[in-house]
C-alpha positions as a Markdown table, in Angstrom:
| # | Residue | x | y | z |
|---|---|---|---|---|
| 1 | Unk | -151.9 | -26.0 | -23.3 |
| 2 | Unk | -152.8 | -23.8 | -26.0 |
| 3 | Unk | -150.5 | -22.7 | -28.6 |
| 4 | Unk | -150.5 | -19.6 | -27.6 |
| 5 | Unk | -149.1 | -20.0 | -24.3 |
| 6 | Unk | -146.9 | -22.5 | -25.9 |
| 7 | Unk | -145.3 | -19.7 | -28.0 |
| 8 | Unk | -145.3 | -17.1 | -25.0 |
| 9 | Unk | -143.3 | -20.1 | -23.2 |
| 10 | Unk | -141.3 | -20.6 | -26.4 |
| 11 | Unk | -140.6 | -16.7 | -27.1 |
| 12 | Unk | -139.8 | -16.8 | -23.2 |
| 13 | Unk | -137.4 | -19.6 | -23.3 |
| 14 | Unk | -135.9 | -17.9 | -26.4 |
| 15 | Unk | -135.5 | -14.3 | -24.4 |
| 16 | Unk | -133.9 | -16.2 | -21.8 |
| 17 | Unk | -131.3 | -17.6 | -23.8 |
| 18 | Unk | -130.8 | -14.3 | -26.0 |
| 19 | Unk | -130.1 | -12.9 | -22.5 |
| 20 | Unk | -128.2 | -15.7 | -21.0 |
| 21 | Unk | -126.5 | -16.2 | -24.5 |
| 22 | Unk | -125.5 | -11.5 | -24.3 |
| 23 | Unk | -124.9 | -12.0 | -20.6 |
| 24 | Unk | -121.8 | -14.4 | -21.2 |
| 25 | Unk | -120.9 | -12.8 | -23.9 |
| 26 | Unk | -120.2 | -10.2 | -22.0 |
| 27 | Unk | -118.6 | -11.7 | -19.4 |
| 28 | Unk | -116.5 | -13.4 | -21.8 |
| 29 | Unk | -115.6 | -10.2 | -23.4 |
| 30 | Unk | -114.7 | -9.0 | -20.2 |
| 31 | Unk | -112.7 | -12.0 | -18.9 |
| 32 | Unk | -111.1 | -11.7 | -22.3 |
| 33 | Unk | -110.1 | -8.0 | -21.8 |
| 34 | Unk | -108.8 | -8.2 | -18.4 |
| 35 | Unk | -106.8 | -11.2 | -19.6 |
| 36 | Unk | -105.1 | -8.8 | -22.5 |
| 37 | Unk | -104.5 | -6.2 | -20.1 |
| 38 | Unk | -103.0 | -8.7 | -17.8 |
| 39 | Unk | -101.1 | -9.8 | -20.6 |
| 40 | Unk | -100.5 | -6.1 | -21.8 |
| 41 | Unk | -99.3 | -5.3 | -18.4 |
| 42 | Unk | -96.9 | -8.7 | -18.2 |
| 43 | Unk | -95.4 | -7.6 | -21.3 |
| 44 | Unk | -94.9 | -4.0 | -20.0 |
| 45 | Unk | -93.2 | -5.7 | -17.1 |
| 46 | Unk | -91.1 | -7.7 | -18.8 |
| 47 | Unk | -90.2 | -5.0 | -21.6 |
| 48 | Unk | -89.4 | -2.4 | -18.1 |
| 49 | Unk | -86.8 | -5.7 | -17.2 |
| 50 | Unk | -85.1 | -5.9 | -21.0 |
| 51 | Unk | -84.9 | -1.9 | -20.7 |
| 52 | Unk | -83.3 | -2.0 | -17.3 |
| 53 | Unk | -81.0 | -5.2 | -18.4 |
| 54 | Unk | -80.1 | -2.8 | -21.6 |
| 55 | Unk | -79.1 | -0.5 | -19.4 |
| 56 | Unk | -76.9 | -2.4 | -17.1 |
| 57 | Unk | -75.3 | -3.9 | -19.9 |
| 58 | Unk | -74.6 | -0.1 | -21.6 |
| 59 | Unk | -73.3 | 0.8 | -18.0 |
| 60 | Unk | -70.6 | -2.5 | -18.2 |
| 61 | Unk | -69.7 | -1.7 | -22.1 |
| 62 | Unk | -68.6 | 2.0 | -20.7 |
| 63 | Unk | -66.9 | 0.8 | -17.2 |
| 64 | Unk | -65.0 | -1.7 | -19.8 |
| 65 | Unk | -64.4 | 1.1 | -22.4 |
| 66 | Unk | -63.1 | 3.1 | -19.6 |
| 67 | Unk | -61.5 | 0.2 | -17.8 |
| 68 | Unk | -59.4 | -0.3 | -21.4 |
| 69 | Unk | -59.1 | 4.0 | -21.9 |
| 70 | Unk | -57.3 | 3.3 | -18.3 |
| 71 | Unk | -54.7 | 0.7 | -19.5 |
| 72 | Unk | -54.3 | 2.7 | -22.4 |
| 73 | Unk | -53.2 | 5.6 | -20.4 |
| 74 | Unk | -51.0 | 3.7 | -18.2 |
| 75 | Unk | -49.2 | 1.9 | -20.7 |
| 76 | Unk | -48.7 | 5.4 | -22.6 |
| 77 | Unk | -47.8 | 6.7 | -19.1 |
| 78 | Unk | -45.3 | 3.5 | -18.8 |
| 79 | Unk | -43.8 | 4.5 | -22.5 |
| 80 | Unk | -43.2 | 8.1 | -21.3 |
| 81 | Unk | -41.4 | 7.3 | -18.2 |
| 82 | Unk | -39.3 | 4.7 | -19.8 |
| 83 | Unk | -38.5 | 7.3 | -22.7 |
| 84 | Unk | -38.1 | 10.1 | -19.7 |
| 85 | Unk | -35.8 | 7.8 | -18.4 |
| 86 | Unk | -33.9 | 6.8 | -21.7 |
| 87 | Unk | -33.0 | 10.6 | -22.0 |
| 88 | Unk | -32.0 | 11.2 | -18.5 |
| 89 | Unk | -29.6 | 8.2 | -19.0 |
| 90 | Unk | -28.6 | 9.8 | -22.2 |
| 91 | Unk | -28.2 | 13.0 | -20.6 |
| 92 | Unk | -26.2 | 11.9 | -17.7 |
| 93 | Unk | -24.1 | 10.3 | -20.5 |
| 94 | Unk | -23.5 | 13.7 | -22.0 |
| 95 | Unk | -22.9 | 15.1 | -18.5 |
| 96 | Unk | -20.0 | 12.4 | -17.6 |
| 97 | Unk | -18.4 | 13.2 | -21.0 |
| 98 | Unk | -18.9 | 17.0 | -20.0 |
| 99 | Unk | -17.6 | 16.2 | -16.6 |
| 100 | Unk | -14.1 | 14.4 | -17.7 |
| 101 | Unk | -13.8 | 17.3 | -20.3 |
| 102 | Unk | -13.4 | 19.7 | -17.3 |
| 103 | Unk | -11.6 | 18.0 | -15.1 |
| 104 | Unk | -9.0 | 17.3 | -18.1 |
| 105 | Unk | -9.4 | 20.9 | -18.7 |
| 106 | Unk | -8.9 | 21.6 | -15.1 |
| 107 | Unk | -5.8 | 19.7 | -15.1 |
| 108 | Unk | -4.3 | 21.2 | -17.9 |
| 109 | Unk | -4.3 | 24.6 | -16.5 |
| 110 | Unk | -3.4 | 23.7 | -13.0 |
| 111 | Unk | -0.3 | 21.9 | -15.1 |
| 112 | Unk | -0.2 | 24.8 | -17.1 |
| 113 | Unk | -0.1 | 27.3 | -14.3 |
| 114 | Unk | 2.6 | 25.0 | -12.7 |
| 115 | Unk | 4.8 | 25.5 | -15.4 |
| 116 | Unk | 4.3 | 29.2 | -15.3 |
| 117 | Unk | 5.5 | 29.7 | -11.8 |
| 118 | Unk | 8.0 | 27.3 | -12.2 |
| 119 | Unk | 9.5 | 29.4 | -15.0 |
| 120 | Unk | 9.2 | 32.7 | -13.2 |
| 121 | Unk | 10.6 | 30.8 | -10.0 |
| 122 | Unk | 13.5 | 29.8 | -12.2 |
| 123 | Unk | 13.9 | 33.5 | -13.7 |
| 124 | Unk | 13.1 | 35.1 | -9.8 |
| 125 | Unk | 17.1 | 35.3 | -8.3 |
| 126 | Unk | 14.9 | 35.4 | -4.7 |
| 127 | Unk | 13.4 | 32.3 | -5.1 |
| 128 | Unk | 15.5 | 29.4 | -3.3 |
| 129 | Unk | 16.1 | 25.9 | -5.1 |
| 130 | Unk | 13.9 | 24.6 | -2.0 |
| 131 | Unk | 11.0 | 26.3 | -3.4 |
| 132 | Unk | 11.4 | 25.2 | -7.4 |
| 133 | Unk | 10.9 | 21.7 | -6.7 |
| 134 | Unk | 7.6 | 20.5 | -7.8 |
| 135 | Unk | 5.2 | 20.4 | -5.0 |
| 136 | Unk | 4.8 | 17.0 | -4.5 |
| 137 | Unk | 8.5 | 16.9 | -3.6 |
| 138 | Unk | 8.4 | 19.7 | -0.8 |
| 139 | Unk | 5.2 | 17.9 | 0.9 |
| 140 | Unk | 7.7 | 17.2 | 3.9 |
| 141 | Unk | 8.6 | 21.0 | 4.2 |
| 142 | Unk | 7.5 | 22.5 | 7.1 |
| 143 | Unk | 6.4 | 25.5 | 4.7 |
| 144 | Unk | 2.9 | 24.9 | 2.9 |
| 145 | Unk | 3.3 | 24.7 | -0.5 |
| 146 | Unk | 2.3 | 27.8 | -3.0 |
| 147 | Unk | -1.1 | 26.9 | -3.2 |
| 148 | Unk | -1.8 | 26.4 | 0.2 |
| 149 | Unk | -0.1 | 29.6 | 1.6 |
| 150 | Unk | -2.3 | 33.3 | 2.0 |
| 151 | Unk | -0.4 | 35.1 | 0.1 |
| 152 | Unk | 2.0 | 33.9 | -2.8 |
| 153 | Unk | 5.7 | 34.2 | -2.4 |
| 154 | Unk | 5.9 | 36.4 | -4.7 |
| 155 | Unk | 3.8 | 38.9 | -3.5 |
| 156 | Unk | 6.9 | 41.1 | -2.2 |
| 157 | Unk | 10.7 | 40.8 | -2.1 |
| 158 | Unk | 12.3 | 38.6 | -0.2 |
| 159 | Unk | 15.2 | 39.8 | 2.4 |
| 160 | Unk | 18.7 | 38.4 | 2.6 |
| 161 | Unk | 19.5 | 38.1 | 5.5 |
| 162 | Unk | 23.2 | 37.5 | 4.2 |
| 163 | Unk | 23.7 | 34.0 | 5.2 |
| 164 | Unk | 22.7 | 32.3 | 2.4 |
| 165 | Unk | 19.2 | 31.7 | 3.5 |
| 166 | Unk | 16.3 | 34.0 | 1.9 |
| 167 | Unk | 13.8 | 32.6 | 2.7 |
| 168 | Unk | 13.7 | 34.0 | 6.3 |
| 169 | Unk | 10.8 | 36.4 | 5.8 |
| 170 | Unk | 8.6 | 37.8 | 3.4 |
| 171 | Unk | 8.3 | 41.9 | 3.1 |
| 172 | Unk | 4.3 | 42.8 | 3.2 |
| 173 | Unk | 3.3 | 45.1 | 1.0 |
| 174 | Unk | 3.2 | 47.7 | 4.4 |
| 175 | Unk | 6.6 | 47.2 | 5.2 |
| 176 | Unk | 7.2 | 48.5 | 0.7 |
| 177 | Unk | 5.3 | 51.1 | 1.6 |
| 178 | Unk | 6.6 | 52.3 | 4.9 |
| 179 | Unk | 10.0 | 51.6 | 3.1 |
| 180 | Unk | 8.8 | 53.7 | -0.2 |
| 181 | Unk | 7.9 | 56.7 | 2.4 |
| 182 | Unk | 11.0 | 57.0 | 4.5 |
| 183 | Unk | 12.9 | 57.5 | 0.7 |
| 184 | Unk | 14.6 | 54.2 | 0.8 |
């Protein structure tokens, strides 16, 4: 062999392993890229999971803060009520108080007016001693008492009848005026 075909064999062998040596580089380089972007796109992945996880855990902080804005309003509904019903105790209170007011009040005129007709039933010569007692007294009379009748007994004169008894009948105010009109 000649040293010249020995260095065509040599530069040959050296070509080859330039090439060999640039052709897995580049297949290095490119195994090495698509593992980065396989990487890259594992990160993304995981990054799109911590986003999501964010999310859900925003959404349970706001059902919480509105679970809590809930309780809040229910216990200030709870307050109202109990203060609603403090002041309609209170005001049914007040109301009782106002209530025995008028039925004293009440009382003391029906007592009142009582006493009135009493007087004027003592004054009235037409009045019988039947009809002065107090009410309660006459509840056996066959006569309702002066409350209960239509018209009051003093709403026109009473006729003797001349035997002692005047309580026989009552003149209406027609039988005044018929009496008026024929000049008696």
């Amino acid at each position: 062999m000649d040293t010249t075909t020995l260095i065509w064999v040599i530069v040959a062998v050296v070509v080859v392993l330039v090439i060999a040596g640039i052709v897995i580089g580049l297949v290095a380089r490119r195994r090495s890229t698509a593992h980065r972007e396989a990487q890259h796109r594992r990160a993304e992945e995981i990054r799109e999971k911590a986003r999501e996880a964010e999310i859900a855990a925003q959404e349970r902080d706001a059902e919480a803060a509105r679970a809590r804005a809930d309780a809040a309003a229910a216990a200030a509904d709870a307050e109202r009520a109990k203060a609603e019903a403090a002041r309609a105790e209170v005001e049914a209170r007040r109301r009782q108080g106002d209530i025995a007011e008028h039925e004293e009040d009440a009382a003391k005129r029906r007592a009142e007016y009582e006493e009135t007709l009493a007087k004027a039933d003592e004054i009235d010569p037409l009045v019988s001693d039947r009809d002065r007692r107090p009410p309660a007294e006459r509840a056996g009379d066959e006569r309702a008492p002066i409350a209960d009748r239509r018209h009051d007994q003093h709403d026109g004169p009473r006729i003797d009848a001349g035997d002692g008894d005047r309580g026989d009948r009552i003149d209406t105010r027609t039988d005044r005026r018929d009496a008026g009109a024929s000049g008696a």
